[in-house]
TIKOLKE-268678 format. One record per residue (C-alpha): residue in three letters; x, z, y. Coordinates in steps of 0.5 Angstrom, whole numbers, plus 500, padded with zeros to 3 digits. Example, Ala and Ser with C-alpha at 12.3 -4.5 7.8 and 13.67 -1.06 7.14 Angstrom:
2
ALA525516491/SER527514498/
//
This chain:
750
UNK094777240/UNK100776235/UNK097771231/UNK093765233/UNK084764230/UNK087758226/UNK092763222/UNK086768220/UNK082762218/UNK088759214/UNK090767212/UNK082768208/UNK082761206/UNK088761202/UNK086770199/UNK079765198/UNK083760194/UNK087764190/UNK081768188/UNK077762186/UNK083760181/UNK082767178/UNK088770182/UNK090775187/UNK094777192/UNK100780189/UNK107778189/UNK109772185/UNK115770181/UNK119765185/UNK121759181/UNK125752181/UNK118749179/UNK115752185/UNK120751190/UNK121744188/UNK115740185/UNK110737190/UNK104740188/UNK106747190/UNK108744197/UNK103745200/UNK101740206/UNK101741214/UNK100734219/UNK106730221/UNK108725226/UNK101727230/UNK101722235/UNK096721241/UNK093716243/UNK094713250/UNK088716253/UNK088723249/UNK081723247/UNK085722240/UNK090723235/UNK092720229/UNK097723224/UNK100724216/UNK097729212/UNK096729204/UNK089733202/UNK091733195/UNK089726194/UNK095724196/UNK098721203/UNK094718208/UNK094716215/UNK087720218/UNK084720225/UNK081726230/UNK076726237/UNK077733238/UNK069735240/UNK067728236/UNK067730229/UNK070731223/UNK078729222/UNK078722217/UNK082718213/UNK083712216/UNK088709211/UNK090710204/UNK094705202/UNK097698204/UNK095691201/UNK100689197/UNK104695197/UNK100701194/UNK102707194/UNK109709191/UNK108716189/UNK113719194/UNK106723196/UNK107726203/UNK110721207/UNK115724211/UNK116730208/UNK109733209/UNK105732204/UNK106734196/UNK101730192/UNK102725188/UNK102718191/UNK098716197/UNK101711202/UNK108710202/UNK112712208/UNK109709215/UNK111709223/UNK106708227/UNK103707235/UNK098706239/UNK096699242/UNK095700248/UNK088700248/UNK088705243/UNK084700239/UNK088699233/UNK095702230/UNK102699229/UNK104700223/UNK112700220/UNK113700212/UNK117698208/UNK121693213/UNK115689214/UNK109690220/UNK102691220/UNK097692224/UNK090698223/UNK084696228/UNK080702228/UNK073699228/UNK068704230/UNK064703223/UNK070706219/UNK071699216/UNK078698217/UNK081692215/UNK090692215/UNK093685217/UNK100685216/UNK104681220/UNK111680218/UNK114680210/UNK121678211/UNK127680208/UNK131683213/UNK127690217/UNK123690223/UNK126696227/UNK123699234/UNK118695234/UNK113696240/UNK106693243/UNK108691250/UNK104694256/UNK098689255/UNK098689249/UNK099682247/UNK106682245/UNK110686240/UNK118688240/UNK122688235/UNK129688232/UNK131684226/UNK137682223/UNK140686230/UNK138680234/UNK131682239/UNK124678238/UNK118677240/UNK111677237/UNK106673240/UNK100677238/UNK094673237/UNK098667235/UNK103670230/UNK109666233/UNK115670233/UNK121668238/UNK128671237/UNK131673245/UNK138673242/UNK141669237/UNK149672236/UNK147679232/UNK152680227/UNK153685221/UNK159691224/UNK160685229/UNK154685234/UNK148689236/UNK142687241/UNK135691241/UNK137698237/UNK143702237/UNK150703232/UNK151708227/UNK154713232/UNK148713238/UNK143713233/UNK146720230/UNK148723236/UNK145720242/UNK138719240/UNK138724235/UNK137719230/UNK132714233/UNK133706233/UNK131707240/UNK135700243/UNK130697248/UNK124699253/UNK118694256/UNK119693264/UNK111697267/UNK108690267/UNK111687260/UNK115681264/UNK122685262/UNK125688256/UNK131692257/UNK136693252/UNK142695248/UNK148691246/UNK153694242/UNK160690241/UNK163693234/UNK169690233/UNK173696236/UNK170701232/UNK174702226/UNK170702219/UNK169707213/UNK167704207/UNK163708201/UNK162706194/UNK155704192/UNK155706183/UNK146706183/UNK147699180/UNK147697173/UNK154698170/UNK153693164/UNK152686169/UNK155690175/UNK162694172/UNK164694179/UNK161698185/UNK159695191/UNK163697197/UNK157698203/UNK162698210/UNK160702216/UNK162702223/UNK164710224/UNK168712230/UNK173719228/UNK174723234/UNK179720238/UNK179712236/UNK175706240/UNK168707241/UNK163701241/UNK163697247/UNK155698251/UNK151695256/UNK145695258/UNK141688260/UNK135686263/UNK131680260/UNK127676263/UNK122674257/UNK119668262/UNK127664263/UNK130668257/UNK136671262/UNK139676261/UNK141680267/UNK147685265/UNK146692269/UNK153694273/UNK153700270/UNK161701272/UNK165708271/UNK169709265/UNK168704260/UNK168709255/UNK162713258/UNK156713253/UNK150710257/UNK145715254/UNK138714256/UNK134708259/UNK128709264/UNK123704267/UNK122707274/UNK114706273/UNK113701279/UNK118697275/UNK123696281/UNK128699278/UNK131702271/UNK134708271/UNK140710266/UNK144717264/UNK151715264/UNK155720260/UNK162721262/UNK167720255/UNK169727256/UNK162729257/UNK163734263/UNK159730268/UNK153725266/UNK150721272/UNK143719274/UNK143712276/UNK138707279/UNK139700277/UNK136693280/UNK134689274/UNK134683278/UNK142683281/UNK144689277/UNK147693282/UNK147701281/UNK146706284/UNK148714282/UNK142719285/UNK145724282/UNK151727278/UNK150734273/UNK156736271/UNK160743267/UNK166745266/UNK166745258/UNK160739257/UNK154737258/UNK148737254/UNK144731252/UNK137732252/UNK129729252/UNK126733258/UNK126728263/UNK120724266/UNK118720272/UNK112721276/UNK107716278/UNK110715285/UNK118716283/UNK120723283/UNK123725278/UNK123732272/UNK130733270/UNK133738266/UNK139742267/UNK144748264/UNK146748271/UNK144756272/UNK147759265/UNK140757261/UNK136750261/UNK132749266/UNK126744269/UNK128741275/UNK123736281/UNK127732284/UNK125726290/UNK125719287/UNK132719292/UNK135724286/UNK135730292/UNK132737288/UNK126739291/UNK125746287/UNK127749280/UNK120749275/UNK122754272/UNK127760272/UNK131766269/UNK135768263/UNK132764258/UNK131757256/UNK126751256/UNK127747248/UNK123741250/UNK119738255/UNK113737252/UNK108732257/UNK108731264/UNK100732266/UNK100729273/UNK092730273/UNK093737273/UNK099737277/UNK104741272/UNK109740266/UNK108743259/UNK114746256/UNK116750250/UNK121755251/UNK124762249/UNK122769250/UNK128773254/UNK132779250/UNK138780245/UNK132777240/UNK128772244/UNK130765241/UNK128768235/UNK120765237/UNK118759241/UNK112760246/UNK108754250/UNK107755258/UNK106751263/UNK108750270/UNK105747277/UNK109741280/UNK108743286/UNK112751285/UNK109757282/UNK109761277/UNK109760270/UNK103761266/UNK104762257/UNK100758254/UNK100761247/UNK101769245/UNK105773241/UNK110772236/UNK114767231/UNK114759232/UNK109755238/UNK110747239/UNK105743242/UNK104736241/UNK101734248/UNK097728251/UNK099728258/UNK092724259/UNK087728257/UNK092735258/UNK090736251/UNK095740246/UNK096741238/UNK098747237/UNK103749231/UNK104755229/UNK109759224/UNK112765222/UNK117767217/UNK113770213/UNK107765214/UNK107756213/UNK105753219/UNK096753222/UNK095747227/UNK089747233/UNK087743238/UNK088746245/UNK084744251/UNK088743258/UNK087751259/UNK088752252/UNK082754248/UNK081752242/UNK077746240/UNK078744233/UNK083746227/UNK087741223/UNK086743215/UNK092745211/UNK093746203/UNK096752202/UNK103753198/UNK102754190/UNK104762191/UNK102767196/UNK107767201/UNK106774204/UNK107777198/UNK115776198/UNK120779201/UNK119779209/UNK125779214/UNK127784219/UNK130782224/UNK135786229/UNK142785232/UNK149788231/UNK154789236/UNK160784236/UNK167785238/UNK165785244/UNK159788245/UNK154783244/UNK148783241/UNK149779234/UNK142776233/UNK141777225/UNK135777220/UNK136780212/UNK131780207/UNK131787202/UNK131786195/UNK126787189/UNK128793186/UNK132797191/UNK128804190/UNK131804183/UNK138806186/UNK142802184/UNK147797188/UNK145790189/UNK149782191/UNK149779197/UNK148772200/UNK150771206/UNK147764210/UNK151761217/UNK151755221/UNK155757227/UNK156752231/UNK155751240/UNK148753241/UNK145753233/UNK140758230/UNK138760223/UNK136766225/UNK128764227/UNK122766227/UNK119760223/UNK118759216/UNK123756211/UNK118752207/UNK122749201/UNK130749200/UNK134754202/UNK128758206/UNK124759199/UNK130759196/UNK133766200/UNK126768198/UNK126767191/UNK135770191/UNK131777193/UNK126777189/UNK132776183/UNK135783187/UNK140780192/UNK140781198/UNK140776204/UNK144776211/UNK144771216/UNK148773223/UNK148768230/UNK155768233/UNK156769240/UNK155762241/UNK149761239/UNK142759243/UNK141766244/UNK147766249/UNK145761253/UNK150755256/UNK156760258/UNK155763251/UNK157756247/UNK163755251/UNK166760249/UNK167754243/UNK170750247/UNK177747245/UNK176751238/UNK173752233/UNK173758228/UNK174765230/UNK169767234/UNK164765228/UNK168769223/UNK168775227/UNK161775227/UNK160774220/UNK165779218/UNK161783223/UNK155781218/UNK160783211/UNK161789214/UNK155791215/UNK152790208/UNK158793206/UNK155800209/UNK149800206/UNK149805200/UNK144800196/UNK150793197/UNK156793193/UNK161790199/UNK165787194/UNK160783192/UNK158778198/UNK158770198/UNK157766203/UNK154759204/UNK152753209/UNK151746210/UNK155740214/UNK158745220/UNK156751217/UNK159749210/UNK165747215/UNK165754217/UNK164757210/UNK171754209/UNK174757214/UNK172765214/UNK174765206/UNK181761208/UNK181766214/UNK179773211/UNK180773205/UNK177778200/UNK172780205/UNK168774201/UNK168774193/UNK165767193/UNK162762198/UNK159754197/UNK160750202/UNK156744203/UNK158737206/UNK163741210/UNK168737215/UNK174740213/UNK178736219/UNK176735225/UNK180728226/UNK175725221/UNK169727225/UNK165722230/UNK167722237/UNK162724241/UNK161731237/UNK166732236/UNK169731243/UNK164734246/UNK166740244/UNK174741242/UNK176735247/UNK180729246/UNK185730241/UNK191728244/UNK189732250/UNK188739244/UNK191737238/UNK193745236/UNK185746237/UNK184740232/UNK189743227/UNK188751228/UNK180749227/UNK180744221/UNK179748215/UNK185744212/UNK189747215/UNK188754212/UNK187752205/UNK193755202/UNK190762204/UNK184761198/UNK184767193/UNK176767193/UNK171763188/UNK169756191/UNK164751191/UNK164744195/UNK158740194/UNK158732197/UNK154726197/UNK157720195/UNK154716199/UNK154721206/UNK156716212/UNK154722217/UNK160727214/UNK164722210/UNK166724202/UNK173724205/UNK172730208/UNK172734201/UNK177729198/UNK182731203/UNK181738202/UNK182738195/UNK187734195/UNK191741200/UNK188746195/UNK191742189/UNK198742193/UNK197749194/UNK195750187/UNK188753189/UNK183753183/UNK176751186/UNK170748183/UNK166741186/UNK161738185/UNK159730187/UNK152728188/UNK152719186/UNK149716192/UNK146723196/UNK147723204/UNK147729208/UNK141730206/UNK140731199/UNK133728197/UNK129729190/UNK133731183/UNK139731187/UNK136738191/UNK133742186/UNK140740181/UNK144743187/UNK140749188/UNK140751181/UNK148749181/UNK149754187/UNK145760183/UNK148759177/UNK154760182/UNK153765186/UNK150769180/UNK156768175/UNK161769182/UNK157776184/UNK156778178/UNK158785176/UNK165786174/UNK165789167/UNK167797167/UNK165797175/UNK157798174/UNK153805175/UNK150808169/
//
């Protein structure tokens, strides 16, 4: 099977609707209007969330009436929204809240969990709490908890139920549920100076993956454990905040930002452990090097013992120690380490009686590990040369962990699949079948699975799996405001690297090639270690409708993973290691050489383009060959890897003082006085992931080295830009692309 029952019945219901509004299935001319206004989005579910005994789920999802927060008992009913809006809120016409919806209006952006009991939910909206019950009659009745001017962060029910855990204003509390009291824990968090309860701007970006994760509820809900950050050592970057109004406010107001730039001080951290009944804190003994990032925290499920993944600064080793959260002390059970770096992840877990999965690249390629409560292996859980993307539940009722992976092959990380193994060894059974992108959302309790499902060519179809996998319900989607498989399509194949690897790449054709005539490409690279773009997943809104709609304009588009890249496996991303640069460009001149011996390409008219470090690495295949591009726009890019933050940047390129000529020979400054192509930069003002500073130094090199380019400034955008500011810059960057690959006066074919 290569595609799932719920995509037949999205696929008929999408020619229904289409037939219905007086349409057909032919091809449509991609617009702005269609890429970017919400309600030719579509929608899908989001942030689906079992409750704790897996009968049910709750998730977002907007059915043309905007956001809402609905329920489902897979086998008892039909799916129902269960909120709308919030009292004395109302919806703020995002629509689709966190990015999934695409109608107007509906409930603004809200985090939730489930109480304990699974009676009722926490909700998290606009730096205030509420609580949901979910009556059985459908009555639900919202009550808000707090309404204070600063935020509520991570906020979490104790196991019982009758507490909740927040930070606010950096300090951590608790709320007494059923009197409404609320009592600070600690009482010396600062802004930029002390941090008790969540975490710094660099654990969050790259520890937890952009989580505010910074405490954990002991088993019995006597303790907390949680993170102290002391800033003082780390130094500060400050962005200029101009959103206010000039005719009160004529000066702009300078927002600071605690940032640690590779080879500077980090925060200093600890992990302590609170005694909610004394109100003490113990401070565990975590030792080893002061500047190790202590990476994950666990409570061993007996509550005896909490465990924490100590990452060594230089990332080579990580150790699993097991602390006491009485006297402190700790122990290591283990240490996993690497040559080059190590890799953080989320597939660890405990089971019930203190064993423990573990995930490690220890083989070449991520994989699932038993070990004894003792920290010593029991067996592989899985194995072979291909890698495990995430644990998705540990199911000890039926003895066995669900995971998402990749296929084996040259090709194989295009595709996700789900499968399943036993705890106590065996072979792995495939969950799901066939080709494109499978995620399960998995209960560990009921064994109960969403099952998401995409292709390149095809938006996402969710159902409900049972624990063998059969399905149980669908979970409705609105169709886009266009038919996606009327557009140009991918192919995906491989070329042959420098050295004989098998570059994964994937192309979409041009309309209008049969006439013979000979067509621009675009080509599109992150290349980092262990990144992907080429996927067999759906684009969706920005750039993969956006490469769509270029080939309907006529070019051709190109995406090329270098032999670093997941499909590789860890000994394949270490060829990154201490520099960066020249095996990314070599791949993507692999990709222009390719195009360039197509009769249907024009090879000298080629751009490239990417974002962050993919806009990093555009800088340096133009600087470093020049004329194989005509024009290429990097966005976002670090064009210094001295000003990016430490624990990336170390990860991979080291200490500086230990590289510096891997620092210099990787940053695309370094090499700016070799520009002869067109160039565009785009930056936000207000990026505190890869800073202003990056572009403004570039220009700086290019202007001294009297090198004409183009940028663009985006007032108050982050990494990521967000509403106007997006589509403004995707139809700045065709008009680019269009004026700078356009045919040259004289060189056209009759």
């Amino acid at each position: 099977m290569r595609r799932p029952t719920a995509l037949v019945l999205c696929t008929f219901a999408l020619l229904a609707l289409l037939l219905a509004a007086g349409g057909t299935a032919a091809a449509q001319e991609l617009t702005f209007d269609l890429l970017f206004d919400p309600a030719n989005q579509g929608a899908t579910p989001g942030s689906i969330s079992w409750s704790p005994d897996g009968s049910r789920f709750a998730y977002h999802y907007d059915d043309g009436s905007g956001n809402a927060l609905w329920l489902l008992a897979p086998g008892d009913g039909e799916p129902r929204a269960i909120l709308r809006e919030l009292p004395e809120m109302g919806g703020d016409g995002e629509g689709g809240g966190h990015g999934h919806g695409g109608g107007d209006g509906g409930l603004p952006p809200v985090d939730f969990q489930w109480a304990p009991d699974g009676a009722s939910l926490l909700l998290s909206a606009g730096g205030d709490l509420w609580t949901l019950p979910l009556a059985g009659d459908g009555t639900n009745a919202v009550r808000r908890l707090t309404e204070t001017e600063g935020e509520e962060t991570g906020a979490a029910y104790s196991p019982d139920g009758s507490k909740i855990a927040f930070a606010l204003d950096h300090d951590l509390h608790v709320m007494d549920v059923e009197s409404g009291t609320v009592t600070a824990l600690t009482d010396d968090g600062a802004e930029n100076e002390v941090i008790n309860g969540q975490t710094d701007w660099v654990y969050w970006e790259e520890i937890w993956g952009r989580s505010s994760t910074g405490f954990w509820w002991s088993p019995d809900g006597s303790k907390i454990a949680y993170y102290r950050f002391e800033e003082e050592p780390v130094g500060i970057y400050t962005l200029l905040d101009t959103s206010r109004d000039t005719s009160e406010h004529p000066y702009p107001d300078a927002v600071e930002q605690r940032y640690p730039k590779a080879g500077t001080d980090n925060p200093r951290v600890k992990v302590g452990v609170l005694d909610l009944a004394s109100g003490d804190t113990t401070w565990l003994k975590t030792d080893g090097d002061a500047e190790s990032y202590l990476a994950r925290v666990h409570w061993r499920p007996d509550g005896q013992r909490v465990a924490i993944h100590r990452l060594a600064r230089e990332q080579d080793a990580i150790d699993l120690l097991s602390c006491d959260p009485a006297g402190g002390a700790c122990t290591t059970l283990l240490t996993d380490s690497w040559p080059t770096w190590v890799n953080l992840a989320d597939d660890f877990a405990f089971l019930a009686d203190g064993r423990f999965v573990w995930g490690s690249e220890k083989s070449g390629w991520r994989h699932l590990y038993l070990h004894a409560a003792d920290g010593s292996e029991v067996r592989a859980l899985t194995a072979g040369d291909w890698a495990v993307t995430s644990l998705d539940a540990v199911d000890e009722a039926r003895g066995r962990v669900v995971f998402t992976a990749h296929p084996p092959g040259p090709l194989g990380a295009k595709d996700r699949r789900v499968g399943t193994t036993p705890l106590a060894g065996g072979e792995v059974s495939w969950l799901t079948e066939g080709e494109g992108w499978h995620t399960a959302n998995a209960s560990g309790d009921s064994g109960s699975w969403v099952h998401g499902w995409s292709d390149a060519e095809t938006p996402p179809t969710y159902a409900v799996r049972d624990a063998a996998g059969a399905e149980v319900a669908t979970l409705a989607t609105r169709p886009p405001g266009f038919d996606p498989a009327a557009l140009p399509h991918w192919r995906f194949f491989t070329l042959e690297g420098d050295d004989g690897s098998p570059l994964p790449a994937a192309m979409l054709e041009p309309d209008g090639r049969s006439d013979g005539s000979r067509h621009a490409a675009i080509m599109y690279h992150y290349g980092g270690p262990g990144s992907q773009v080429v996927a067999n997943r759906w684009g969706g809104r920005g750039r993969g409708l956006w490469h769509k709609m270029m080939a309907q304009r006529g070019y051709a588009v190109l995406s090329v993973d270098n032999p670093a890249s997941i499909f590789f496996g860890k000994r394949g991303e270490d060829k990154q290691h201490r520099r960066f640069g020249p095996l990314n460009l070599a791949a993507q001149k692999r990709g222009a050489a390719h195009l360039a011996g197509l009769d249907w390409v024009d090879g000298s008219r080629i751009g490239l383009w990417g974002w962050s470090g993919g806009g990093a690495n555009t800088l340096y295949c133009l600087f470093g060959s020049p004329g194989t591009w005509r024009a290429g726009m990097a966005g976002a890019p670090v064009t210094d890897w001295y000003l990016y933050d430490t624990i990336w940047t170390e990860r991979y390129l080291d200490h500086p003082e230990d590289n510096r000529e891997g620092y210099e020979q990787s940053s695309p400054i370094t090499h700016a006085a070799n520009l002869t192509d067109r160039l565009l930069v785009v930056h936000g003002t207000g990026d505190d992931n890869v800073h202003p500073q990056n572009t403004l130094t570039l220009a700086a090199k290019l202007i001294a080295a009297n090198k004409p380019f183009e940028d663009a400034m985006y007032p108050g955008q982050k990494h990521g830009f967000r509403g106007l500011s997006s589509r403004h810059f995707y139809e700045r960057m065709t008009r680019f692309f269009e004026e700078a690959l356009a045919e040259e006066e004289g060189n056209g074919e009759e």
